[in-house]
Structure formats: structure tokens, C-alpha cells
N, C-alpha and C positions, 0 to 999 in steps of 0.2 A: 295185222299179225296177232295173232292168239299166243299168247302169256301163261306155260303149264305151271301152275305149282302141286306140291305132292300136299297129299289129305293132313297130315299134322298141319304142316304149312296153312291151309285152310283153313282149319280149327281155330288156330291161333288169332288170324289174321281177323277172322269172323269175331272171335271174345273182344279184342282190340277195339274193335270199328265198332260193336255194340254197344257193350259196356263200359268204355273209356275213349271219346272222343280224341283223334288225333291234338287238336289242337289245345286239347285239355293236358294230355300227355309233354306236348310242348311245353306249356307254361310251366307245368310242376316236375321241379327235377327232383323231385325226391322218389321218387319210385315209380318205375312202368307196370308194375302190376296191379292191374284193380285188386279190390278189395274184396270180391266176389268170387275171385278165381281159386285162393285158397282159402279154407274154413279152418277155427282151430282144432285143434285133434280134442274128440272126446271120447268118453267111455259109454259102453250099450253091452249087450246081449248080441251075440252074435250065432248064428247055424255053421259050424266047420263040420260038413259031410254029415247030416242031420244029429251032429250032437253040440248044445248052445253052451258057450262059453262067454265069461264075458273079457270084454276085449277093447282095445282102445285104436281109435280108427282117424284115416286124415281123409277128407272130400275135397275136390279139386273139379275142375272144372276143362282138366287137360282128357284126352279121349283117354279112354281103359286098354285103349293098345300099346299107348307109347308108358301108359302107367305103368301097365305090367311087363312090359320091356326093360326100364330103367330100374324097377323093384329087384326083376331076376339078375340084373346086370350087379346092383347093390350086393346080392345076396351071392351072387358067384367072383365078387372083388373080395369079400369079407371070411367067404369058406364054401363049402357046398350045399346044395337045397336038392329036394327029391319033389314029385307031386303026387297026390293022392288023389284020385279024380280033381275036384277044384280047388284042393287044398293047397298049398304050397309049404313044407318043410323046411325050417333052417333053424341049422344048431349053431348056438353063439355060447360064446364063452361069458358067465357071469358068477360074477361073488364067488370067483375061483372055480365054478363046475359050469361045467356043461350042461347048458337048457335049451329044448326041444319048442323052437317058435310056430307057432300055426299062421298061414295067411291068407285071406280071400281078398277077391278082390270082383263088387259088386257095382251096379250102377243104380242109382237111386235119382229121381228128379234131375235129372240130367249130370247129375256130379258121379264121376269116379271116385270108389268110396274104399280105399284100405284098410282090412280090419285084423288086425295082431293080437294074439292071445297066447299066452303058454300053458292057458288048461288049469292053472293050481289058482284062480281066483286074482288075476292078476300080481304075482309074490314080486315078477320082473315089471314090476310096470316102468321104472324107470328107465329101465336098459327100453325096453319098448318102443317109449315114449322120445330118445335117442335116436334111435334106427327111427323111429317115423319123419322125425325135423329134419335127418341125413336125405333122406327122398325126398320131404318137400325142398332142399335147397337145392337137389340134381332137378327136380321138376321147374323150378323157377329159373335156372340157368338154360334150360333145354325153353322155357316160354320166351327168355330174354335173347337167346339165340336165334329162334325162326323170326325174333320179330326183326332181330338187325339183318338177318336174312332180307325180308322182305322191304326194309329201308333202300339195302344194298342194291337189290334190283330197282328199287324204282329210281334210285340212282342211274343204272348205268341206261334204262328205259330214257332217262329224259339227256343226260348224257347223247345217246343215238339222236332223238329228236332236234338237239341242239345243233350238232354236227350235220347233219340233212339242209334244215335252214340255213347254215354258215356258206354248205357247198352252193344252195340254189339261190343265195343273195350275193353276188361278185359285186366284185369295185366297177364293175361297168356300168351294175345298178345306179353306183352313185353317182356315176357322169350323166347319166338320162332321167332324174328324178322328173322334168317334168312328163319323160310320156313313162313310169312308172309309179309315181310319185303313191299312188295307195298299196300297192303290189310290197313298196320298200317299206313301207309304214307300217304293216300289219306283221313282212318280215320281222322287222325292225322290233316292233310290240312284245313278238312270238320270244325271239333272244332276250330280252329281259327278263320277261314272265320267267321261264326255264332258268335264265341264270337266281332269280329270287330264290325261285321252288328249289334250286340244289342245293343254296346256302342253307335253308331252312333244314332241308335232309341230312346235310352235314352237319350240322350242328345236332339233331335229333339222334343219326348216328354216335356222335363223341358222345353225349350225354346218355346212351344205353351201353355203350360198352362200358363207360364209369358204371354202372350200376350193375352189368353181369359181373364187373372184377371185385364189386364191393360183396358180391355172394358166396361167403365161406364158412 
């Protein structure tokens, strides 16, 4: 049987398996996200509609669709945004007035790369700086999500497999070991193995949801 998952899901599932060994992940409960996946926000030059500002920006490692998804979702929780060809517009309230934020959002060596400016030399860089940490911790909740996603199924994946073996090993097996006796063995083998593999996922599950809830 073939197993769909949706392209975030892949993304994710792919950084995981990469750059952070499952059973690296196991051991250490302090955090499921490598250390590669976000960069700290710094400041550059940036092009908003060929005029360069400079700007202060966060790189991630999550695709630019789900980035720019969550960014507008940010920015339509917070007030309204408009676009300007690739620009993105939003006005936030600062030091009591109203400031007019710029944002692109680029790909660079494979990191999704957000870059925020208000045009005056960075004056808001604080408030900026703010709204970028707010996104990286919806982007880190949305990484720690697809990945208990993908725990979950492989839960209920071996779950099914387990149940399969339970139905085709009967208690009649066990009255005829000698003329089944490899048949019940290798059953026998399969159900332990399965039951290990789901303790380990349960336990991998509890310890990622503690760490999605510790994200605020």
C-alpha cells in the first residue's frame, strides 16, 4: 500500500531524516529542531521593488510557501497587509503611530529568507525584530506539528501491521507448534518487534508534543 503525504509534510520529514537522526532526536529531549533549520535574524541591504533598504531578515529552512502563508496569516491576525508586486505591506502600530512595514520574502541556498524594513534606516528595528521571533515561533510550531503528524501515522501504520499478525497467528497456532513451529516464531518475532517500535513512537510522540506546548 502506498502512504500519501502532502509536500510540507515531505519537507519537513526530509530536514528530520537529514539533518537530525531519528534516534538522535530520541536521546535528546531538549529540542526537535536542528539547529540548521533556523538562522538568527540579521541585518543586510535588501531590494523592496528595485529600491534597497536596509532590513533585518529571519532564514529558515521550512519551504517559502508555507513561510509566506503563515507570514500573511501573521499579518492579517495583527491588521491589514496590501501587495505591491513582491512586496508585502503592513501597517503596525509603533511608539504610538503608525508605521508602514515592507516584506519580501526570498530564497537564497536553499533557506527561505524574510526580509522587513520600514524604509527610515531601520528607526523600528525593535518592533521588527518582534514580528520576526513571532513568525519564527508559528514556524517552529507548524515544524513540531507535521513532525508529530508523521510519528502519528507511523503509529497507527504499525498499529495495522500489528493487528494483521494477531489475526493470522490464532490460538490453533499454538496447539500445532510442532508442524508450525517457524511460521509461530517469526509471527511471534514480528509482534514484539512492532510492539518495541510503538513504545519507542510513544514515547517520541509525548516528548514532541511537550516541546510544541513549551513554544510561546
Amino acid at each position: 500500500m502506498i502512504y500519501m503525504i502532502s509536500l510540507s509534510r515531505f519537507f519537513i520529514l526530509i530536514i528530520i531524516l537529514f539533518l537530525f537522526p531519528k534516534s538522535k532526536i530520541i536521546s535528546q529531549n531538549v529540542s526537535k529542531i536542528p539547529k540548521k533549520v533556523f538562522n538568527e535574524l540579521k541585518k543586510s541591504n535588501r531590494i523592496f521593488n528595485d529600491k534597497e533598504y536596509e532590513s533585518v531578515s529571519l532564514e529558515c529552512l521550512i519551504p517559502k510557501k508555507i513561510v509566506k502563508q503563515k507570514l500573511l496569516e501573521l499579518y492579517q491576525d495583527l491588521g491589514k497587509y496590501s501587495k505591491e508586486k513582491k512586496v508585502i505591506q503592513f501597517t503596525i502600530q509603533s511608539k504610538g503611530e503608525k508605521q508602514l512595514l515592507k516584506s519580501i520574502i526570498t530564497k537564497e541556498n536553499k533557506y527561505s529568507v524574510v526580509s522587513i524594513s520600514d524604509g527610515e534606516n531601520l528607526s523600528n528595528e525593535e518592533t521588527i525584530k518582534n514580528l520576526l521571533n513571532t513568525l519564527k515561533k508559528i514556524l517552529q510550531r507548524k515544524f513540531i506539528n507535521d513532525y508529530i503528524k508523521e510519528i502519528e501515522g507511523d503509529i497507527k501504520k504499525i498499529d495495522r501491521q500489528q493487528n494483521r499478525i494477531i489475526r493470522k497467528n490464532p490460538k490453533k497456532l499454538e496447539m500445532n507448534l510442532g508442524l508450525f513451529y517457524k511460521i509461530y516464531q517469526r509471527k511471534e518475532s514480528k509482534k514484539v518487534g512492532l510492539k518495541a517500535a510503538l513504545e519507542v513512537l510513544f514515547k517520541e510522540l509525548d516528548d514532541t508534543k511537550s516541546v510544541y506546548n513549551s513554544i510561546n
